[in-house]
RODO-2510 file (C-alpha; in nm, 4 decimals, decimal comma):
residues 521
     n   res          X          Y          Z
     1     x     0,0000     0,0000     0,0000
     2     x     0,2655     0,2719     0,1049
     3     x     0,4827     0,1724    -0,2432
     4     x     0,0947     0,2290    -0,4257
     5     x     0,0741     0,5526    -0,2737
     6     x     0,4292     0,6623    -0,3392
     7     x     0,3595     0,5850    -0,7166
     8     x     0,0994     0,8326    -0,6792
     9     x     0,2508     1,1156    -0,5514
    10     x     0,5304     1,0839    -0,8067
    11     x     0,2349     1,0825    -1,0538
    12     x     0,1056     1,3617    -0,9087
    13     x     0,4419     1,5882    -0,9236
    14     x     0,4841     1,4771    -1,2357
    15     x     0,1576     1,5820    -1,4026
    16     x     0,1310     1,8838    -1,1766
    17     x     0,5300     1,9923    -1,3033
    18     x     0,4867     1,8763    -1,6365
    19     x     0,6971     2,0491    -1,8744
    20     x     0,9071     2,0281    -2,1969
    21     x     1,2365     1,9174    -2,1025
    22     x     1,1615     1,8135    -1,7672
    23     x     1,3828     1,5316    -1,6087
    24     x     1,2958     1,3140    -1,3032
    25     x     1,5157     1,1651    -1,0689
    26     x     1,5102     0,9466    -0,7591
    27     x     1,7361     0,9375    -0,4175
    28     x     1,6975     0,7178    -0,1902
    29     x     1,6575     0,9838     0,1062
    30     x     1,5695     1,3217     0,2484
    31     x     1,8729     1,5559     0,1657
    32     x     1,8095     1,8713     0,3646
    33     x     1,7523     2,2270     0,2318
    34     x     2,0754     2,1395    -0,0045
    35     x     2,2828     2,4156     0,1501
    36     x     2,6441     2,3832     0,2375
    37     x     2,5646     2,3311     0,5894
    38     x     2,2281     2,1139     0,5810
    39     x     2,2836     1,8547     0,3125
    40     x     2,3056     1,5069     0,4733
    41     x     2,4823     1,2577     0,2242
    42     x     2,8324     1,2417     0,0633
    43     x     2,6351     1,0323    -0,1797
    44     x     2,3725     1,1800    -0,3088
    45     x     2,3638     1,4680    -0,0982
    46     x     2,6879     1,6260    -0,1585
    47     x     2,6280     1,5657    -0,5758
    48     x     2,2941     1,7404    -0,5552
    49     x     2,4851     2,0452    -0,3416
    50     x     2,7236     2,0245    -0,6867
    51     x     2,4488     2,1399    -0,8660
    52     x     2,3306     2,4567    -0,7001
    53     x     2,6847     2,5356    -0,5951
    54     x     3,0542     2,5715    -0,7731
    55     x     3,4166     2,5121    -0,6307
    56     x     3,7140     2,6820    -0,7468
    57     x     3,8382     2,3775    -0,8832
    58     x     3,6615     2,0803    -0,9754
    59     x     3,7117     1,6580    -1,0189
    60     x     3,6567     1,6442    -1,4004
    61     x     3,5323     1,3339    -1,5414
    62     x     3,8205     1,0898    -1,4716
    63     x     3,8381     1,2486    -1,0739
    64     x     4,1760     1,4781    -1,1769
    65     x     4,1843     1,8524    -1,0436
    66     x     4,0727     2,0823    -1,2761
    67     x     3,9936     2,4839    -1,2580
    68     x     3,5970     2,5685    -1,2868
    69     x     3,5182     2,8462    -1,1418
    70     x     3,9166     2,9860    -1,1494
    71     x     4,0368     3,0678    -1,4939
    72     x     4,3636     2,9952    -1,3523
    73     x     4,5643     2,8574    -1,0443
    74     x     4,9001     2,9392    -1,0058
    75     x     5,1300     2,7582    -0,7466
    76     x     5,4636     2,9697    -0,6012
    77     x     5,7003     2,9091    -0,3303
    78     x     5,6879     2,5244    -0,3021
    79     x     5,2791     2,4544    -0,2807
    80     x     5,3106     2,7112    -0,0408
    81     x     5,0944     3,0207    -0,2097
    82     x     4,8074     2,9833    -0,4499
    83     x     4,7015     3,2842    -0,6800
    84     x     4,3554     3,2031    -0,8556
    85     x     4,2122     3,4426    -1,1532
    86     x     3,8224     3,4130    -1,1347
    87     x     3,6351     3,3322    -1,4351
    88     x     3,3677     3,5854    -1,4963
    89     x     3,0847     3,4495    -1,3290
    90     x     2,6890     3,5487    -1,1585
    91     x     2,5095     3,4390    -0,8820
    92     x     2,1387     3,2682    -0,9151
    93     x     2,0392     3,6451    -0,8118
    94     x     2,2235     3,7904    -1,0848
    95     x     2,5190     3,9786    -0,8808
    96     x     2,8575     3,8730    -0,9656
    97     x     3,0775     3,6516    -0,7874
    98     x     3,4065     3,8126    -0,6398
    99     x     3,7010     3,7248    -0,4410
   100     x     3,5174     3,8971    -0,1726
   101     x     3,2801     3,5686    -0,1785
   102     x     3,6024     3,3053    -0,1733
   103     x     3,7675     3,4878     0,0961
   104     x     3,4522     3,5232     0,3172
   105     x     3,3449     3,1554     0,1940
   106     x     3,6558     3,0277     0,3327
   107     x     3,6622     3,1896     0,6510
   108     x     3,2696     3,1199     0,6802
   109     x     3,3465     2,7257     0,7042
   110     x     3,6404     2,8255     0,9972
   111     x     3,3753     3,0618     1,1980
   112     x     3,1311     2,8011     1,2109
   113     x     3,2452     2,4013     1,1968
   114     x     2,9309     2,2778     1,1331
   115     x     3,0342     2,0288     0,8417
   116     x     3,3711     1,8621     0,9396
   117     x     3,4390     1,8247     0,5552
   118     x     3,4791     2,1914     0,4754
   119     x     3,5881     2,3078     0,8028
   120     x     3,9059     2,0580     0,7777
   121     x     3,9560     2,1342     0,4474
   122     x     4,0526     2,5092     0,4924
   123     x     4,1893     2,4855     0,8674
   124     x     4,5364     2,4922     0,7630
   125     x     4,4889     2,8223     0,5249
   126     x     4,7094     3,0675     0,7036
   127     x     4,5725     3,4225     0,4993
   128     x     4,3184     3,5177     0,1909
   129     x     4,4242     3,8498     0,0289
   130     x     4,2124     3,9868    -0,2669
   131     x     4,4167     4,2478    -0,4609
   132     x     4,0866     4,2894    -0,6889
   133     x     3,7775     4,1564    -0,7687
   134     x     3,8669     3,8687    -0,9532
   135     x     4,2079     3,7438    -0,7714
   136     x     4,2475     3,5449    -0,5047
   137     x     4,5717     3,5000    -0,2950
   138     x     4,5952     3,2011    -0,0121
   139     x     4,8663     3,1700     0,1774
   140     x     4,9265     2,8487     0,3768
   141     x     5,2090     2,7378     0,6563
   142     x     5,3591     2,4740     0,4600
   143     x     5,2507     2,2629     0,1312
   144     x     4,9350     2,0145     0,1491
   145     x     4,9874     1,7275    -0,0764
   146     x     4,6116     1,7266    -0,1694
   147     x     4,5071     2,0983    -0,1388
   148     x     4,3638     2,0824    -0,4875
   149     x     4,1366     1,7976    -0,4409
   150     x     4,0781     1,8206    -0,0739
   151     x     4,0139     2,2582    -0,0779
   152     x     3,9637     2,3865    -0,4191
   153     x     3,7880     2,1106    -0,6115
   154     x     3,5758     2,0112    -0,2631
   155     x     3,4755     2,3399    -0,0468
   156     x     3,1718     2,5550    -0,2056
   157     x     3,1973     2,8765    -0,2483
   158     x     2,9030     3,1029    -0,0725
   159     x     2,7625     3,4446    -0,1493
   160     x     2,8496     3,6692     0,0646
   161     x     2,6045     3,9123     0,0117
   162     x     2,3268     3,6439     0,1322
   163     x     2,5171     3,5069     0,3693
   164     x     2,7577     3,7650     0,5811
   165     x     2,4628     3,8266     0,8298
   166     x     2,3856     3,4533     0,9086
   167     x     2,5107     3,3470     1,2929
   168     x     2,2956     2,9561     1,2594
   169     x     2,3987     2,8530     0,9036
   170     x     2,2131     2,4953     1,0122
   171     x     1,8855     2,6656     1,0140
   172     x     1,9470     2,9198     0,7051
   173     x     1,7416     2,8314     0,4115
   174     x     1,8452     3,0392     0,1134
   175     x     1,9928     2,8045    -0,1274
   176     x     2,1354     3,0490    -0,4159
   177     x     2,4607     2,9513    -0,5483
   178     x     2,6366     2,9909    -0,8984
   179     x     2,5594     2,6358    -1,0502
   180     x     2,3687     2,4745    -1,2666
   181     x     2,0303     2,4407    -1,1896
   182     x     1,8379     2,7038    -0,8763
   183     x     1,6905     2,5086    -0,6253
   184     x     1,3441     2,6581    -0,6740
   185     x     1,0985     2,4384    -0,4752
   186     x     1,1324     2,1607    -0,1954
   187     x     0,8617     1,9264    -0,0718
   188     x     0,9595     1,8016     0,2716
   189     x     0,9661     1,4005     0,2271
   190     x     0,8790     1,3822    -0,1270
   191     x     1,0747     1,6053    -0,3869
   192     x     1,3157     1,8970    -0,4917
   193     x     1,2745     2,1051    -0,8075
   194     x     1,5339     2,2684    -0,9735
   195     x     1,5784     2,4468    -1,2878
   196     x     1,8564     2,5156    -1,5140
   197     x     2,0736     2,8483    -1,4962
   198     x     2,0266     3,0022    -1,8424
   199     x     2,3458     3,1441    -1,7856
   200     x     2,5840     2,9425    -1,6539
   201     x     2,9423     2,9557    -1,7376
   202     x     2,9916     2,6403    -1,7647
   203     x     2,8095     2,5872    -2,0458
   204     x     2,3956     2,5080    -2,1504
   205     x     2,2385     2,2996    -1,9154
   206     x     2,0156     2,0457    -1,9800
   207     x     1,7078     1,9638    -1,9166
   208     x     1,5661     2,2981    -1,8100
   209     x     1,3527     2,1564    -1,4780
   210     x     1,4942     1,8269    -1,2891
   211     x     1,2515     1,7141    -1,0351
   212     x     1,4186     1,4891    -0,7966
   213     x     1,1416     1,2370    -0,6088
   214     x     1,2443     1,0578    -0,2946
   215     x     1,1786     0,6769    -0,3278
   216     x     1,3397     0,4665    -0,0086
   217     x     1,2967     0,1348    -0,1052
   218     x     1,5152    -0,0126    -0,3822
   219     x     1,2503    -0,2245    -0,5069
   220     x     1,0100     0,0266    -0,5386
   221     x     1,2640     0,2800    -0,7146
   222     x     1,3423     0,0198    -0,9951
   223     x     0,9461    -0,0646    -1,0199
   224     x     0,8669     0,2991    -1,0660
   225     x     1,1729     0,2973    -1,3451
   226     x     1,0904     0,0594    -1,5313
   227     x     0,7412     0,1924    -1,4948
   228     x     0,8349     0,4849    -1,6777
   229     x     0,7631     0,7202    -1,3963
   230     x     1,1562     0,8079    -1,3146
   231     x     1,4371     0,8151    -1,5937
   232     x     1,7253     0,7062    -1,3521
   233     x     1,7892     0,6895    -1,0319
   234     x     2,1166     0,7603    -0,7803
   235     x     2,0957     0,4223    -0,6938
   236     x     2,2930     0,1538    -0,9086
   237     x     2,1143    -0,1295    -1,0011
   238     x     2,0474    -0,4241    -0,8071
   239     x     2,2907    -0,7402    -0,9197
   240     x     1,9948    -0,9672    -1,0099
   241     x     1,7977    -0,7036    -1,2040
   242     x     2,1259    -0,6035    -1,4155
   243     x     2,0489    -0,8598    -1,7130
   244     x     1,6618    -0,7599    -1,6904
   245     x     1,7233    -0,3961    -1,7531
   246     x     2,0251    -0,5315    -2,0044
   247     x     1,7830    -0,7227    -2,2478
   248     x     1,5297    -0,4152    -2,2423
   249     x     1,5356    -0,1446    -2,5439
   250     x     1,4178     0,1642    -2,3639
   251     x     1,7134     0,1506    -2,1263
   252     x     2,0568     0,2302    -2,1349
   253     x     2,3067     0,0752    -1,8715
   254     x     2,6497     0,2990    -1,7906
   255     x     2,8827     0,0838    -1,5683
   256     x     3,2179     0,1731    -1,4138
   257     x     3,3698     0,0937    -1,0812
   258     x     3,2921     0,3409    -0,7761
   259     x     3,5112     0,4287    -0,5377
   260     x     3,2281     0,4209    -0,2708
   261     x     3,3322     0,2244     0,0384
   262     x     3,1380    -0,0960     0,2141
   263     x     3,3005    -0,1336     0,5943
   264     x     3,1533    -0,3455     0,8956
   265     x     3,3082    -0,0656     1,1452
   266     x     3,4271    -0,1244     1,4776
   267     x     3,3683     0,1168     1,7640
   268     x     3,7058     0,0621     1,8866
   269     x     3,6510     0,2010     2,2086
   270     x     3,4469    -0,0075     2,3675
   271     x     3,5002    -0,4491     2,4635
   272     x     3,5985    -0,6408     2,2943
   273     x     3,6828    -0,4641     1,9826
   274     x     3,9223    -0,2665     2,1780
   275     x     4,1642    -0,5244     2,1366
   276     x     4,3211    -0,5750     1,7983
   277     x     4,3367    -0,9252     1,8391
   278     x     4,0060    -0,9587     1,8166
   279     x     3,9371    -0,7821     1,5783
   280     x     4,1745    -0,9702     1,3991
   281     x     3,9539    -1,2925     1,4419
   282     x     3,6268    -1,1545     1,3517
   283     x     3,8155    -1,0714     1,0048
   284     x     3,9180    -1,3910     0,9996
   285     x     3,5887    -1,5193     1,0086
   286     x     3,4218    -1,2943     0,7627
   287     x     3,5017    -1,3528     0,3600
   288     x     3,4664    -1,0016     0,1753
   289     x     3,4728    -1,2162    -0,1004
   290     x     3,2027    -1,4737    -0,0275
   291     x     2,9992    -1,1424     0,0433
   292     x     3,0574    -0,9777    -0,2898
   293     x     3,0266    -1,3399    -0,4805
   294     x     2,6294    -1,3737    -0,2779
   295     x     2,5252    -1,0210    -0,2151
   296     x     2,6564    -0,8337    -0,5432
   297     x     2,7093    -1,1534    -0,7592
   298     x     3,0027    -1,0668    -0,8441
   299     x     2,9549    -0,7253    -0,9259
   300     x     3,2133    -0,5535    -0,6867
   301     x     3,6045    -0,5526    -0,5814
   302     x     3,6683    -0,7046    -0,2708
   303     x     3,7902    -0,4392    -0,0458
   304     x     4,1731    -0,4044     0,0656
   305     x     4,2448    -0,3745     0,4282
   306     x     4,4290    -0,0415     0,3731
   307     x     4,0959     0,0757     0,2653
   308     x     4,2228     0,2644    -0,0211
   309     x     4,0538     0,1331    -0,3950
   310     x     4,3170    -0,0060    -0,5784
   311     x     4,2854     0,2395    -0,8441
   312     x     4,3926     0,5058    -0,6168
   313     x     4,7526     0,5972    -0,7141
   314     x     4,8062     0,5483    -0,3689
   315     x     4,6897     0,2442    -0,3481
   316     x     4,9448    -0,0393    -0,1631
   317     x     4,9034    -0,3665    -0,3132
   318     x     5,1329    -0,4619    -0,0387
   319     x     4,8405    -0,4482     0,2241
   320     x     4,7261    -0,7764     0,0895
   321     x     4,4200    -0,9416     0,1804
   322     x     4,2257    -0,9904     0,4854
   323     x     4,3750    -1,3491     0,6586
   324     x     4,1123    -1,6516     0,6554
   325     x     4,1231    -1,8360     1,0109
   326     x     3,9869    -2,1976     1,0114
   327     x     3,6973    -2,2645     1,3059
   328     x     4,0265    -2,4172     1,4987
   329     x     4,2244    -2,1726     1,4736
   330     x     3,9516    -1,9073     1,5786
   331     x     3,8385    -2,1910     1,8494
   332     x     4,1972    -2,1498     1,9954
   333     x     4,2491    -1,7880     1,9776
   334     x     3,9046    -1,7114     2,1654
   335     x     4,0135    -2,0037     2,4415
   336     x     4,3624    -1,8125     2,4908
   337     x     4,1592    -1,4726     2,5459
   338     x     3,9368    -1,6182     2,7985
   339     x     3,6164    -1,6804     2,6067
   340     x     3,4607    -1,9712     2,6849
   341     x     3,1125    -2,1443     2,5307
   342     x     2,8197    -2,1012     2,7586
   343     x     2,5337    -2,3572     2,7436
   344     x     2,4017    -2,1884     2,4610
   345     x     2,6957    -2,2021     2,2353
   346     x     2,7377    -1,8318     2,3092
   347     x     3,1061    -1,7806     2,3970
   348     x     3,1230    -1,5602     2,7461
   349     x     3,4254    -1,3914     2,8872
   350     x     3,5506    -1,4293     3,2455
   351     x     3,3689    -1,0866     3,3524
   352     x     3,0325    -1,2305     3,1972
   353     x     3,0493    -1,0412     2,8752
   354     x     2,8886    -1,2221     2,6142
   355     x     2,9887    -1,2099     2,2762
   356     x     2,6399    -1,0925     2,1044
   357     x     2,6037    -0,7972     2,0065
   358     x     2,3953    -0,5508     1,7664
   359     x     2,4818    -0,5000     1,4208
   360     x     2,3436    -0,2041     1,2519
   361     x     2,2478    -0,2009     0,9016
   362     x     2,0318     0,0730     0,6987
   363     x     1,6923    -0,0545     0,6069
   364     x     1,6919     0,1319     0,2763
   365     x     1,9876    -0,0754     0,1579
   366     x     1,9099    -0,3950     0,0746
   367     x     2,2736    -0,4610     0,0146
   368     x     2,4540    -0,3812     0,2909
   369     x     2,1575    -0,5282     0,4743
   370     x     2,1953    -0,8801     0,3140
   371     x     2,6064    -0,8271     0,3735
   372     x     2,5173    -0,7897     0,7693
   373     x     2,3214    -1,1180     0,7714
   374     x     2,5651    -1,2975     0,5739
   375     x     2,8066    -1,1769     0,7987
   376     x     2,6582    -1,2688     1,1051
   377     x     2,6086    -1,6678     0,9780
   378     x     2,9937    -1,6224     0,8968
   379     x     3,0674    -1,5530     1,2634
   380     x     2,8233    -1,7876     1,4181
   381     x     2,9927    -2,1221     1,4308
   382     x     3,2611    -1,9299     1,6860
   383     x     3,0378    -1,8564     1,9212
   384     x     2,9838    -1,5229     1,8124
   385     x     2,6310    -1,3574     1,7589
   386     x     2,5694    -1,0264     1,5652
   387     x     2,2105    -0,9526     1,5556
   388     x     2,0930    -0,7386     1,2787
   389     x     1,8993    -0,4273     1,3563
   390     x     1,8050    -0,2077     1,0565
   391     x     1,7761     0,1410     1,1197
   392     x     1,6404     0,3994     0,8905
   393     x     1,9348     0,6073     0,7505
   394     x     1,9389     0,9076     0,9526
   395     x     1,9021     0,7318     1,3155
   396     x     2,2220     0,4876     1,2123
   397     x     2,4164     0,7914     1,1449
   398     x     2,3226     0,9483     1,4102
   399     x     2,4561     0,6787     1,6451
   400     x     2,7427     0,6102     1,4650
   401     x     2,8819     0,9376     1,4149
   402     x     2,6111     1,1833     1,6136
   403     x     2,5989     1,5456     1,4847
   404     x     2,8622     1,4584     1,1844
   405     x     3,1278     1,5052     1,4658
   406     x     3,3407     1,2684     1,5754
   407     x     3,4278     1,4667     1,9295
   408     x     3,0418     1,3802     2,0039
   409     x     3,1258     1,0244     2,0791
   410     x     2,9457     0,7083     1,9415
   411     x     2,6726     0,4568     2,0551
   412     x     2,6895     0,1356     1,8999
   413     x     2,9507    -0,1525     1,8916
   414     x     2,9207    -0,2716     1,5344
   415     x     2,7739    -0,1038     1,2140
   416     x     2,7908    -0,1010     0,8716
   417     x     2,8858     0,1986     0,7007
   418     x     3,0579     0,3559     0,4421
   419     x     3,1857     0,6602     0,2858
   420     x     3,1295     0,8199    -0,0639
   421     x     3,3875     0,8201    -0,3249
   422     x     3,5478     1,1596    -0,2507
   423     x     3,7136     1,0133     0,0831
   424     x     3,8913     0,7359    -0,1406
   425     x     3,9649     0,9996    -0,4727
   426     x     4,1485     1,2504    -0,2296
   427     x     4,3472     0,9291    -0,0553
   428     x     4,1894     1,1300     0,2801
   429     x     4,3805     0,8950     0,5368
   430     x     4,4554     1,1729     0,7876
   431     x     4,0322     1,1986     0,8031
   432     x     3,9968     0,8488     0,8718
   433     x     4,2302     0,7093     1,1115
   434     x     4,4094     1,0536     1,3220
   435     x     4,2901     0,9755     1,6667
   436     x     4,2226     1,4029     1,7512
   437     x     3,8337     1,4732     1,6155
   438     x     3,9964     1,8045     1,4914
   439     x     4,2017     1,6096     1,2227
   440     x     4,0547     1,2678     1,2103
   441     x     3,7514     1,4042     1,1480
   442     x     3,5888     1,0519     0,9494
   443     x     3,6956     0,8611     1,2432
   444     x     3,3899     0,7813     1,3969
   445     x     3,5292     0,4230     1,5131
   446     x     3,7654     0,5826     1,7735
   447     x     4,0702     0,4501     1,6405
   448     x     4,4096     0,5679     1,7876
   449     x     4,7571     0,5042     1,6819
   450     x     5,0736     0,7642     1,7045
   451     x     5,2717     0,5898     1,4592
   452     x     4,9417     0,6718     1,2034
   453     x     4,9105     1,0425     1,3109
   454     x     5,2636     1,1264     1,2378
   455     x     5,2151     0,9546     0,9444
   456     x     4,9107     1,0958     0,8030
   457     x     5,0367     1,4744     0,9260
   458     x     5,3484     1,4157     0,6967
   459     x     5,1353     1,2600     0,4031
   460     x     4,9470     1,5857     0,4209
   461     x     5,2035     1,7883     0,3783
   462     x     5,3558     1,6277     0,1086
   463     x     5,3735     1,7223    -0,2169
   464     x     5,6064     1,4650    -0,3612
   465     x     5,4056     1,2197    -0,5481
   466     x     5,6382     0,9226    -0,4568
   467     x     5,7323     1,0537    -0,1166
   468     x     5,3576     1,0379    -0,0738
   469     x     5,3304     0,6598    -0,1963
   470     x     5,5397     0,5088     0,0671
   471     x     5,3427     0,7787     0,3365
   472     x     5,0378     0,6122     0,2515
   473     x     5,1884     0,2772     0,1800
   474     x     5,3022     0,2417     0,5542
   475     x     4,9665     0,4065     0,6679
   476     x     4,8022     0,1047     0,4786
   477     x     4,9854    -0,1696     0,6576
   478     x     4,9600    -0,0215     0,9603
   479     x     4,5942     0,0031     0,9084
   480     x     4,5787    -0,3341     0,7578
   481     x     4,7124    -0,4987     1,0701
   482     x     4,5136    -0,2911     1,3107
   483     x     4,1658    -0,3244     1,1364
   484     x     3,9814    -0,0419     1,3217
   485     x     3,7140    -0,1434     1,0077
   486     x     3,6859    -0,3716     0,7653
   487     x     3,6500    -0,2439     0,3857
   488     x     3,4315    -0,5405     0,2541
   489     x     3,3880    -0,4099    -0,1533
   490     x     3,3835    -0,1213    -0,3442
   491     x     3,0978    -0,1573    -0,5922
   492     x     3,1031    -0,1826    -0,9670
   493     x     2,8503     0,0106    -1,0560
   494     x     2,5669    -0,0151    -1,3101
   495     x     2,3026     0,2485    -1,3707
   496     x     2,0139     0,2106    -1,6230
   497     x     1,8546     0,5389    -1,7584
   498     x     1,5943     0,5727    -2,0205
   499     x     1,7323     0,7527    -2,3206
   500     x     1,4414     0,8532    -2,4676
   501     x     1,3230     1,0971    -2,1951
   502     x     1,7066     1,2281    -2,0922
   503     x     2,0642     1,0870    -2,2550
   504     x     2,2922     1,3243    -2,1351
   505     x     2,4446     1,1268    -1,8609
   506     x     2,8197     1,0656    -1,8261
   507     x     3,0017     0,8252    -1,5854
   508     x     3,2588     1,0322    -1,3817
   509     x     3,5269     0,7516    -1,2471
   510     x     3,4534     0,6676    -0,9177
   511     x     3,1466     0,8682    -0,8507
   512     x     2,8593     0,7884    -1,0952
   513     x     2,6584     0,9619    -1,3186
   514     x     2,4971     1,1970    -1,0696
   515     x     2,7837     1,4891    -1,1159
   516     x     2,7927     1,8592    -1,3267
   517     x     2,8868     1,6798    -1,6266
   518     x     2,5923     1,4556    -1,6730
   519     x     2,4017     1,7899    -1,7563
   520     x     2,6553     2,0106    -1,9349
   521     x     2,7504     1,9550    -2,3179
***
C-alpha cells in the first residue's frame, strides 16, 4: 500500500510539473535544504549540493583537479601560495561573484564548523588576500599534498552578500549559489525542483527543470523505473535485475567501478573490539569475497584492508588481503583470550560479557543489509552472535557518528557503514584514522595510533608524489594490521537510464553519473 501511494505522488508531481524538457530523478533519502551546511549525504547529498553550488576547482570526469570556477591557479614558493584568476561568473540572483565571496566563503566554514568536511579542508589556510575583484591570494604554513582535491575542487563557495549576516547557518534556508540548476521548490519528504541556470558559465544545461522524487525502497525505485515514472535513479542497479534492464530497449546501462566504500566498522573504544586481536579474528571469520560473490554476484572488488581502492595511485598492493582463520584456529584464539562457550553455544568472557552484540544495518539498503546477515552466519559457528537491527538512515548515522562530529562520541559496537567516493579519490587517510576529532575528522570508530598520526600529518604535507606513496603505503599496513574497520567491496557500478526521456548522462570515475557533467555539453 505505502509503495501504491508513493507511485501516486510521483504521478502527481509529475503531471502537476509537467513540462518540456523536464527530467525526473530518484534518491533514496531526504537531503536537507541542499545548503552547504544542511545537506546530509556524501552520496547523493553532496552531488545534488554540486548542482546549485561551484568550487574553485573541480574533479573532471576521470576524478583529476581541474579549474571551474578559477580561470587559472598558479602555485609559487613550493605549494606554499596559491594565486587564482576568477572566471567571470553570476550568482542565481544575478550579482557577480568576487574574491570577496572566496575569501569570506573560506573563513565562513572556519567561523562556524558545522560540516567537518569543509571546516578541515581550509583549517590549515594561514591568509586570503584579494588584490581585486577577480584574484584570489591564499597563503598556507607549509605545502598540502592534496590541497587541490581536498580545498579547491571540494569546499563551495558562498555568497556573501546572502550570507555575511547569518550566525545559525544549520537553520538558514536560502539556497542560491552559482551552478547549474536554482533550487526553486522543496517538498519536505517527497521532492526537490530545480531548474537550469540560463546562464551558466559552464556551459547550456540540460534539461531545463529536474525534479528529484524521494523513493526509499530499492525495489520500489526500480518498479517505478521501469514503470516509466523516473528516468534514472542515484541508486545503481540491483545485481539480479542487471540482465533484466540489459535485455530491455528503452534503457541504457552505464557501468564503471565506484570508489564508494562498504566497511563493517568497529567502535574501537568499547570491549571487545578494543583489542586488535580480536578484531583480527572476527576478520578472519568474515570472507569479503564470499559477500561480494552472494550479495553483489560478483559485481564488486573485494575491499583491501588499507581501505584505499586499488585504483587510487596510492593504493598499496602490499596491504594484501584480509587473513582466513579456520573454526580451529579461531576456536583457539578465543580459548587463549578467555572466552569460553556457555550452554548456549554463546562464547562468554571471564567478567560475563557475552559475545552478542547488535549489528546495525540501513533498512533502505538492501545490500549492505543482506552483507550484515551474511556476515553474522559467517561468525556464528565461533560462538559469536551479531544480531541485525536495521535502522532507517538518519538514526544509524546518528549513532554512529552523532551530529557529523566525531568529538560527540558514538553509541553502537558494530555497524555497517561507508563513505562516498570523494574520501577514497582525495586518498583522505589523515580523516579516517588521526585519533584528535579536529584532524581525524571521518573517524567515527575511535581509532588511535601515534605511529598513524605522524604519518598521516606528513602525508598531508607532502607534495612529492612518490614521497607520498610510501606515506600512505606504511599508513596502509599499519591500518591493515590494526583493522579499526573492515573495507568489505567497493561496488562496480551499473546504472540504467531511459534515453528517450534524458541521454545526457556521463560516468565520472569513481562517482557515478549523478555529477555537473551529466548535464553540461
Amino acid at each position: 500500500m505505502h509503495k501504491v501511494n508513493r507511485f501516486l505522488i510521483f504521478l502527481l508531481i509529475v503531471l502537476s510539473l509537467g513540462k518540456a524538457q523536464q527530467l525526473v530523478l530518484a534518491i533514496p533519502a531526504e537531503e536537507g535544504f541542499l545548503t552547504p551546511f544542511t545537506y546530509v549525504t556524501g552520496y547523493p547529498g553532496y552531488n545534488l549540493l554540486s548542482l546549485v553550488y561551484d568550487t574553485l576547482m573541480i574533479p573532471d570526469i576521470n576524478g583529476l583537479p581541474k579549474p571551474w570556477l578559477a580561470e587559472q591557479v598558479r602555485v609559487t614558493n613550493g605549494g606554499r601560495d596559491w594565486t587564482i584568476r576568477l572566471k567571470n561568473v553570476q550568482w542565481h540572483d544575478g550579482k557577480p561573484l568576487t574574491s570577496d565571496d572566496v575569501k569570506f566563503s573560506y573563513e565562513y566554514y572556519r567561523r562556524y564548523p558545522v560540516v567537518s568536511r569543509f571546516t578541515s579542508a581550509v583549517r590549515s589556510i594561514s591568509q586570503i588576500r584579494t588584490p581585486d575583484a577577480r584574484t584570489v591570494q591564499i597563503s598556507l604554513p607549509r605545502p598540502e599534498g592534496n590541497f587541490e582535491l581536498s580545498t579547491l575542487a571540494d569546499v563551495p563557495i558562498l555568497p556573501k552578500h546572502i550570507w555575511e549576516n547569518i550566525t545559525d547557518p544549520k537553520a538558514h534556508r536560502d539556497s542560491t549559489g552559482s551552478g547549474p540548476f536554482k533550487l526553486v521548490e522543496i517538498r519536505p519528504g517527497q521532492s526537490y525542483r530545480f531548474e537550469a541556470n540560463p546562464s551558466y558559465f559552464g556551459g547550456t544545461v540540460a534539461p531545463k527543470s529536474l525534479v528529484v522524487v524521494i523513493i526509499r525502497e530499492a525495489t520500489a525505485t526500480f518498479q517505478a523505473l521501469r514503470a516509466g515514472q523516473i528516468a534514472a535513479s542515484s541508486r545503481e542497479l540491483l545485481p539480479e535485475l542487471i540482465s533484466q534492464f540489459d535485455k530491455d530497449p528503452n534503457f541504457r546501462l552505464l557501468r564503471g567501478a565506484l570508489f564508494t566504500s562498504n566497511l563493517l566498522q568497529f567502535n574501537t573504544a568499547v570491549a571487545p573490539f578494543n583489542q586488535p586481536t580480536f578484531r583480527q579474528i572476527i576478520a578472519g571469520l568474515v570472507d569479503p569475497k564470499a559477500i561480494v560473490d552472494t550479495v553483489l554476484l560478483g559485481q564488486a572488488t573485494v575491499g583491501s584492508p588499507g581501505f584505499l581502492h586499488p585504483q587510487s595511485p596510492l593504493y598499496n598492493p602490499e596491504a594484501g588481503q584480509y587473513p582466513r582463520l579456520s573454526l580451529p584456529q579461531v576456536e583457539q584464539r578465543l580459548d587463549q583470550l578467555g572466552y569460553r562457550r556457555g550452554s548456549d553455544g554463546v562464547r562468554v568472557g571471564k567478567n560475563g560479557q557475552r559475545l552478542e552484540f547488535e549489528l546495525l544495518a540501513p533498512a533502505n539498503n538492501p545490500i549492505r543489509l543482506r552483507a550484515a546477515e551474511l556476515i553474522a552466519q559467517q561468525v556464528r559457528p565461533a560462538g559469536i552472535v551479531f544480531q541485525v537491527r536495521a535502522l532507517e538512515p538518519n538514526t544509524l548515522t546518528d549513532r554512529v557518528w552523532p551530529e557529523f562530529d566525531v568529538s560527540k562520541g558514538r553509541n553502537y559496537s558494530l555497524a555497517m557503514f561507508g563513505w562516498s567516493a570523494p574520501v577514497i579519490n582525495q586518498a583522505n587517510l589523515r580523516g579516517m584514522f588521526h585519533s584528535k576529532p579536529a584532524l581525524g575528522n571521518l573517524n567515527i570508530g575511535g581509532y588511535a595510533n601515534a605511529t598513524v598520526d605522524s604519518l598521516t600529518e606528513r602525508l598531508n604535507t607532502t607534495v612529492d608524489l612518490a614521497e607520498r606513496k610510501l606515506l600512505a603505503a606504511r599508513v596502509q599496513s599499519l591500518v591493515a594490521r590494526d583493522l579499526p574497520f573492515l573495507t568489505l567491496w567497493y561496488p562496480d557500478a551499473t546504472y540504467a537510464v531511459r534515453p528517450s526521456v534524458y541521454d545526457g548522462w556521463k560516468f565520472q570515475r569513481g562517482q557515478g553519473i549523478l555529477n555537473k557533467f551529466s548535464f553540461l555539453p
